[in-house]
Backbone as CSV, one residue per row, in Angstrom:
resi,resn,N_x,N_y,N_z,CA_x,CA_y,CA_z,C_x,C_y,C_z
1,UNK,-165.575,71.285,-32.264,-165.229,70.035,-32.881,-166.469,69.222,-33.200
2,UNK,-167.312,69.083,-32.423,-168.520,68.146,-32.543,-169.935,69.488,-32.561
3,UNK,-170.707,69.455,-33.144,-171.520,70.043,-33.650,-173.100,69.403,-32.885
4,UNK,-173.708,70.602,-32.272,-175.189,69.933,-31.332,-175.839,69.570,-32.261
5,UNK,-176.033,68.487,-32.169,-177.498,67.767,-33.100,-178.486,68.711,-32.843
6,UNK,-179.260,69.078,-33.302,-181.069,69.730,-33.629,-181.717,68.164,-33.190
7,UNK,-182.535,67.986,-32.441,-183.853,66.994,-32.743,-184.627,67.131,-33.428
8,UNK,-185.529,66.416,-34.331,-186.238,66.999,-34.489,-187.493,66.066,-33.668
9,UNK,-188.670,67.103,-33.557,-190.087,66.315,-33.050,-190.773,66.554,-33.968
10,UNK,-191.775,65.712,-33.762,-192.934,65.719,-34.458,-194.267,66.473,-34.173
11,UNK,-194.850,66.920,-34.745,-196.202,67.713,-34.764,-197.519,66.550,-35.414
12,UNK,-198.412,66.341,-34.448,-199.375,65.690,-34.364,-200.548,66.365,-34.578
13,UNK,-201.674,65.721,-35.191,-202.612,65.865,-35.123,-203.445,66.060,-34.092
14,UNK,-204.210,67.279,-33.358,-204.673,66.939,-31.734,-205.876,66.818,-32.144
15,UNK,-206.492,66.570,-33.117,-207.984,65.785,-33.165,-208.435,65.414,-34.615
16,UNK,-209.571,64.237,-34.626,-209.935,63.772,-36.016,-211.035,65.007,-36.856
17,UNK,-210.477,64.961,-38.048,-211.244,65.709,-38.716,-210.488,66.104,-39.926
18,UNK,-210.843,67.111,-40.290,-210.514,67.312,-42.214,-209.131,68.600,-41.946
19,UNK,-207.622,68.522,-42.027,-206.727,69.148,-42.505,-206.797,70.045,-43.038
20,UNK,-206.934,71.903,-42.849,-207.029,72.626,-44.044,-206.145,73.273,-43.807
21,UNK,-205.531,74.540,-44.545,-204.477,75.586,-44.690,-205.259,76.324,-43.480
22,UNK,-204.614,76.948,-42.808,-204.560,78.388,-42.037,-205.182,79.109,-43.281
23,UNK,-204.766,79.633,-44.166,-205.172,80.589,-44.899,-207.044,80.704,-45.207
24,UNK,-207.383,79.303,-45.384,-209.130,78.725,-45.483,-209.601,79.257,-44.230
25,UNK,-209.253,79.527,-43.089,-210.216,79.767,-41.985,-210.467,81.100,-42.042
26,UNK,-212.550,80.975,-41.031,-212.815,81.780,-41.728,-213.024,82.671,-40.762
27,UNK,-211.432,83.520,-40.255,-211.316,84.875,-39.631,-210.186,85.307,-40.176
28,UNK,-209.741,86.640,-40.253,-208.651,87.197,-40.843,-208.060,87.248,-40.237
29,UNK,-208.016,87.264,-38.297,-206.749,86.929,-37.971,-205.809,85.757,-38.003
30,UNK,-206.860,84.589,-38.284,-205.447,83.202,-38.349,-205.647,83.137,-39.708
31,UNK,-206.436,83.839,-40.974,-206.212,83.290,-41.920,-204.958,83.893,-42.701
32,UNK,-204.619,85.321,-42.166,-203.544,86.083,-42.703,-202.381,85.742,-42.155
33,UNK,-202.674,84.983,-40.769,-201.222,84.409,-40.331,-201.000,86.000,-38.704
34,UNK,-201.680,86.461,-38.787,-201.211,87.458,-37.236,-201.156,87.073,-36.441
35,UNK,-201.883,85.568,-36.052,-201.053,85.004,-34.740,-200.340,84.122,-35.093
36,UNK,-199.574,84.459,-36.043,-197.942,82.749,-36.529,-199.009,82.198,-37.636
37,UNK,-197.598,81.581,-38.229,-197.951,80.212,-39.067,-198.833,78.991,-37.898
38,UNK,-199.539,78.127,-39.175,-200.127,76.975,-38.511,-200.730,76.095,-39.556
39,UNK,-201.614,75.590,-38.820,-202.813,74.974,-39.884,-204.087,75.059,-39.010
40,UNK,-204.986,74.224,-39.712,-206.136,74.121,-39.036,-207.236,73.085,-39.186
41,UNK,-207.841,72.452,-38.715,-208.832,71.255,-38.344,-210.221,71.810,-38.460
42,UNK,-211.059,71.057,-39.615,-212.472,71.106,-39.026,-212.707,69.955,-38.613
43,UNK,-213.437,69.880,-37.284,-213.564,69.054,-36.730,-214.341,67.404,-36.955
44,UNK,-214.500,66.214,-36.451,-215.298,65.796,-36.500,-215.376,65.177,-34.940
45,UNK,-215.086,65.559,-34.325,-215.052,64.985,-32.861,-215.078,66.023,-31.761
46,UNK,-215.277,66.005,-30.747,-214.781,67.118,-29.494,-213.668,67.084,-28.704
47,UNK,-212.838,65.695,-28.926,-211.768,65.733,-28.072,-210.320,65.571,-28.935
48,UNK,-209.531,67.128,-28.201,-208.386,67.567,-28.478,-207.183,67.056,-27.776
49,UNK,-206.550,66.761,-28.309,-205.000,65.786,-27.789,-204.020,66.746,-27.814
50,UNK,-202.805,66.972,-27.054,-201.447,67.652,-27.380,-200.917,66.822,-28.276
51,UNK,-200.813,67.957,-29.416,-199.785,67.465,-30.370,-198.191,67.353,-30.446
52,UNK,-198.453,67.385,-29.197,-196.494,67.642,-29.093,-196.784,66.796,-27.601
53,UNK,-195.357,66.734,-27.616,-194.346,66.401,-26.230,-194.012,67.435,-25.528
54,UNK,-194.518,67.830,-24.165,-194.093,69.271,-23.866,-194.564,69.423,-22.629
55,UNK,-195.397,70.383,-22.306,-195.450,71.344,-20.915,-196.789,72.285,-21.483
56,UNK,-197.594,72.036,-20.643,-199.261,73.289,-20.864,-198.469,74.476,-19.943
57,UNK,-198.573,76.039,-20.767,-197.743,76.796,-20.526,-199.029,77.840,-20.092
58,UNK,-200.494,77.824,-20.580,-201.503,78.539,-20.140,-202.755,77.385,-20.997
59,UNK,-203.179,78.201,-20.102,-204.914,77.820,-19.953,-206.046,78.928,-20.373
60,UNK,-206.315,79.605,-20.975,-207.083,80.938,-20.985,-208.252,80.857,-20.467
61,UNK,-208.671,82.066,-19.360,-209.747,81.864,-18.812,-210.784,81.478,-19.610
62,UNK,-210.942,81.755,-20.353,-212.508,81.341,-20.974,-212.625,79.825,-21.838
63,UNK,-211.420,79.244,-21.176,-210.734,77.882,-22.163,-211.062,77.684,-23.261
64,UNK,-211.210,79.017,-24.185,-211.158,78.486,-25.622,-209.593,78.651,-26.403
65,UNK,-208.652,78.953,-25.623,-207.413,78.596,-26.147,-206.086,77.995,-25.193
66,UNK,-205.695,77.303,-25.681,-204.497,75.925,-24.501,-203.094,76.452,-25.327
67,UNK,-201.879,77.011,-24.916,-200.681,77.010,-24.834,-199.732,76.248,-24.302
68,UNK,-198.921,75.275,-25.271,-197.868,74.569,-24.881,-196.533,74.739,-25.290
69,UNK,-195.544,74.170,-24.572,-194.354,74.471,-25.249,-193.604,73.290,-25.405
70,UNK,-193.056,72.877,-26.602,-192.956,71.487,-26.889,-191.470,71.177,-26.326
71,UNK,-191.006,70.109,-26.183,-189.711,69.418,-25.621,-188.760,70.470,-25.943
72,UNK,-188.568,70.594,-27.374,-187.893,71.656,-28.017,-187.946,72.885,-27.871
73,UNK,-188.823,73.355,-27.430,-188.722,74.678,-27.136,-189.773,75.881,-27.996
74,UNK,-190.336,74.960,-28.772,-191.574,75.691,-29.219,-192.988,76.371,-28.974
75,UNK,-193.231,76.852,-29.315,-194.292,77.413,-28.357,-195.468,77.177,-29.698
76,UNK,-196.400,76.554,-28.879,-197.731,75.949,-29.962,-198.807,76.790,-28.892
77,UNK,-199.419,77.188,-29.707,-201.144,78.120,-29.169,-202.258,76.758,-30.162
78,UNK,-203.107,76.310,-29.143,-204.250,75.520,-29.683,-205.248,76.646,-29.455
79,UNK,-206.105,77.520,-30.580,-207.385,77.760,-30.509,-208.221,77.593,-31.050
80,UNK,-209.518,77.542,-29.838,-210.812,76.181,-30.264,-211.714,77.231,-30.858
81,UNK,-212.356,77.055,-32.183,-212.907,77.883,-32.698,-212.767,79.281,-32.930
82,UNK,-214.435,79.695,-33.143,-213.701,81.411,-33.854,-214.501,82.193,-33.348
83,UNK,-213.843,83.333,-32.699,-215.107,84.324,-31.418,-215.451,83.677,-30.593
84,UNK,-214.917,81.958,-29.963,-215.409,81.310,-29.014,-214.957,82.406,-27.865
85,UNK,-214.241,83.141,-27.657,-213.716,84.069,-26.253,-215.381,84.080,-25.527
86,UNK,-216.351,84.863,-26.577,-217.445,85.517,-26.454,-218.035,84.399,-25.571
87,UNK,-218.176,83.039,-25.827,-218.751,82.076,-24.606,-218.648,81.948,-23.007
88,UNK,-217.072,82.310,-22.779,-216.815,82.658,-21.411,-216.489,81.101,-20.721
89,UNK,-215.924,80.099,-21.418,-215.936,78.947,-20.775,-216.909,78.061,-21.056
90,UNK,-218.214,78.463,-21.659,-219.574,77.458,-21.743,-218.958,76.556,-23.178
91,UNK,-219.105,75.264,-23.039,-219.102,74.491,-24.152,-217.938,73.816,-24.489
92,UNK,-216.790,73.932,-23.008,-215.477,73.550,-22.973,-215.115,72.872,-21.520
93,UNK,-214.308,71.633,-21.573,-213.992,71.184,-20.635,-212.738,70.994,-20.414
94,UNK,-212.224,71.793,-19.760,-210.364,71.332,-20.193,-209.931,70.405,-18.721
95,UNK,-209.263,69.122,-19.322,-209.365,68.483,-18.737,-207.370,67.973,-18.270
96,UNK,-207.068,69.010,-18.388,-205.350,69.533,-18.053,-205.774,70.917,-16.935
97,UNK,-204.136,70.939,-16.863,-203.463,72.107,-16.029,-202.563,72.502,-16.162
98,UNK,-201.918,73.905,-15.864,-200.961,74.486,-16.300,-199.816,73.767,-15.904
99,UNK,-198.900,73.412,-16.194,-197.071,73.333,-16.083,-197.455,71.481,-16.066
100,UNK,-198.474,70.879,-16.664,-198.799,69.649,-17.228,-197.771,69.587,-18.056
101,UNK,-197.253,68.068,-17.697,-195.795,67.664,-18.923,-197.505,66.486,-19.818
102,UNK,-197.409,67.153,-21.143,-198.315,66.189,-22.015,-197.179,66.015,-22.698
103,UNK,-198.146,64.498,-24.050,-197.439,63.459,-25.168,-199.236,63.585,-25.924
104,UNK,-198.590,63.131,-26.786,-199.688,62.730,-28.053,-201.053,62.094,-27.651
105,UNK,-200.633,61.434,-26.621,-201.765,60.732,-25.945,-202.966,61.287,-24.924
106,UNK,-202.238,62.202,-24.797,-202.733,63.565,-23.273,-204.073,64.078,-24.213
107,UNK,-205.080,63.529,-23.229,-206.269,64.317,-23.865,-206.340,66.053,-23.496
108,UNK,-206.059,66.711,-23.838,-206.329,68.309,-23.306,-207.895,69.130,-23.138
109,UNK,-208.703,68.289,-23.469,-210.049,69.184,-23.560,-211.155,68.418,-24.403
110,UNK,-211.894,68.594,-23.861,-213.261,68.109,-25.090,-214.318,69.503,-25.318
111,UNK,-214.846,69.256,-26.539,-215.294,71.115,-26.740,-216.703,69.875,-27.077
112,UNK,-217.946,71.096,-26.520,-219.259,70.421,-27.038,-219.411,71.332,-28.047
113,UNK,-219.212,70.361,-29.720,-219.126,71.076,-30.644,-220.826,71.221,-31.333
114,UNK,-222.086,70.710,-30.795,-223.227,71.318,-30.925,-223.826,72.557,-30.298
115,UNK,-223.391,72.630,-28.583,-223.227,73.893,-28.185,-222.627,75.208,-29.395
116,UNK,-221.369,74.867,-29.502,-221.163,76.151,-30.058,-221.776,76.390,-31.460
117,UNK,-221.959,75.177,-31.891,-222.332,75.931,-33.298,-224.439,76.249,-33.017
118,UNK,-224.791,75.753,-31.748,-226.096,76.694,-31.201,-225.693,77.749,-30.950
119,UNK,-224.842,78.157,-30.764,-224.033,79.987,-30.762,-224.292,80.638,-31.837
120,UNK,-223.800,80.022,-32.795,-223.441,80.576,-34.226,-222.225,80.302,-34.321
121,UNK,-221.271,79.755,-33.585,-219.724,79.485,-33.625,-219.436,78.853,-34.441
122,UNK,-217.726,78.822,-35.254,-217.427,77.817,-35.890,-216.222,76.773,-34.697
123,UNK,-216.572,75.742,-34.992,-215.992,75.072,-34.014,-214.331,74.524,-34.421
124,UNK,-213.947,75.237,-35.512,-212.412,75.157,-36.056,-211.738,75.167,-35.230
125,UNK,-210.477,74.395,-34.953,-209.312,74.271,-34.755,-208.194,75.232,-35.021
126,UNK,-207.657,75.915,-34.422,-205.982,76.325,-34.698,-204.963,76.097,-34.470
127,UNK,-204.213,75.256,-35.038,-202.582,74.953,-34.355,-202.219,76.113,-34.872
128,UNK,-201.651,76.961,-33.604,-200.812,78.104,-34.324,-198.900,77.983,-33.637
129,UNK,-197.966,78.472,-34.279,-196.614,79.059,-34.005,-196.717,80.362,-33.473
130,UNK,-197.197,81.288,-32.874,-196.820,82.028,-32.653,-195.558,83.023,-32.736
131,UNK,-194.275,82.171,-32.326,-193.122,82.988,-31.856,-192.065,83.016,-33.157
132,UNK,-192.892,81.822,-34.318,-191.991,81.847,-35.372,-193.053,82.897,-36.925
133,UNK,-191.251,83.021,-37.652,-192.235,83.699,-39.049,-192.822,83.143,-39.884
134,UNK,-192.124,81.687,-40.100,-192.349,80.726,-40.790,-192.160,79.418,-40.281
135,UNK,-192.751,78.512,-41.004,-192.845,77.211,-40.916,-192.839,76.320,-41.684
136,UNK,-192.096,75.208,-42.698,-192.292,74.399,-43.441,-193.785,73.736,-43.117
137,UNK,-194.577,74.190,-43.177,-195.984,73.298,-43.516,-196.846,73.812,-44.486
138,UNK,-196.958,72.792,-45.482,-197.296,72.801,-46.737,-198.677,72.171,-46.462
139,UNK,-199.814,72.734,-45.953,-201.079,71.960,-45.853,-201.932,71.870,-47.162
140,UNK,-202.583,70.989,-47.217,-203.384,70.569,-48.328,-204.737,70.137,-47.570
141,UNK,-205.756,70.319,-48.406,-206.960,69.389,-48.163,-206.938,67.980,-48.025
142,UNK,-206.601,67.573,-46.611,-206.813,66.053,-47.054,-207.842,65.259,-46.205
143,UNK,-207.927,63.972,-46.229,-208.464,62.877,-46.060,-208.722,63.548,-44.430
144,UNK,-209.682,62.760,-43.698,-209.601,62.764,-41.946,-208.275,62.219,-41.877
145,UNK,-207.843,63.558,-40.655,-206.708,62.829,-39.738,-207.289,62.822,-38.294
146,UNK,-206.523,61.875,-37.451,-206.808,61.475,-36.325,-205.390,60.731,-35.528
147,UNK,-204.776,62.098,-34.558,-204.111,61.872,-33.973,-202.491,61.484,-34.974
148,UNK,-202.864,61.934,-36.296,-201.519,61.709,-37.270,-200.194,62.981,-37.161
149,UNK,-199.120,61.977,-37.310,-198.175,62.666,-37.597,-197.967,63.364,-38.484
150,UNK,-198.060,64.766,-38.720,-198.135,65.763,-39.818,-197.172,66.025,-40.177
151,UNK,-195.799,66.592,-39.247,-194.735,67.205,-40.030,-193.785,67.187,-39.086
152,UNK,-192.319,67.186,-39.178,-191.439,66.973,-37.992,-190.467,68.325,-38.307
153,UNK,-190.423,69.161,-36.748,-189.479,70.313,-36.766,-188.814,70.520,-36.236
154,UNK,-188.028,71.536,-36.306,-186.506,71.405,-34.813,-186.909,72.085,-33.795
C-alpha cells in the first residue's frame, strides 16, 4: 500500500581544488572506470573531508586509500593519488579510524602534497563507486570546489 521512500544523500566534495572527469586521470585504472564510476580532484590543499554521512569501513595500510560506506548504503573508496601504494604510508596522516561514524565536516586525512610530488607522484584525488556500474555524474571542468555539494544519490 505505501511504497519505501529512497533518500536521497548527498555527495560532497572531500577537498578544495579543480573537479575533473574520472576519465582525465592520469592512470588507466580509474580513468577507464575498473575500480567504479567516480570523479576526481586535483588538488589545492592536503586536507581530505568525508564526503558522505557514513561509517570508515577500511583504512589501507599504506593510507593512501580510506573506504566508507555512506548512511545509505554505499560504498565510496577515497584514493589519494597515483602509485602512492609505492610510499608505504610516508606523506599521509590519517587522522580517523575504522568503524568511525563521519559527516562532511570529519576531516579524514591530510596528505603532504610536496612530499609526494618529491616522489614523482601525482597527488590526485579519487572518489570512486566501486560496487556500482553506473552513476549519474556528469563531471565537467569546473571552478575550485571546496567541501561542495556535487550530486545527490539514493
Amino acid at each position: 500500500m505505501f511504497s519505501k521512500l529512497k533518500k536521497k544523500k548527498t555527495i560532497f566534495s572531500p577537498m578544495t581544488g579543480q573537479l575533473i572527469p574520472l576519465a582525465t586521470v592520469k592512470d588507466p585504472v580509474f580513468s577507464q572506470g575498473m575500480m567504479g564510476p567516480g570523479f576526481a580532484i586535483e588538488p589545492t590543499s592536503g586536507e581530505i573531508y568525508s564526503p558522505v554521512e557514513g561509517t570508515v569501513t577500511n583504512i589501507f595500510p599504506t593510507k593512501h586509500a580510506i573506504s566508507l560506506k555512506s548512511k545509505n548504503g554505499k560504498e565510496i573508496l577515497l584514493h589519494i593519488g597515483i602509485d602512492t601504494v609505492a610510499l608505504q604510508g610516508q606523506g599521509f596522516d590519517i587522522l580517523t579510524k575504522e568503524n568511525a561514524k563521519v559527516t562532511k565536516e570529519t576531516l579524514l586525512a591530510r596528505v603532504d602534497r610536496d612530499y609526494l610530488k618529491q616522489q614523482g607522484k601525482y597527488d590526485t584525488l579519487m572518489v570512486l563507486f566501486p560496487e556500482e556500474q553506473s552513476l549519474p555524474i556528469n563531471v565537467e571542468v569546473k571552478e575550485t570546489v571546496a567541501q561542495t555539494a556535487l550530486f545527490d544519490f539514493e
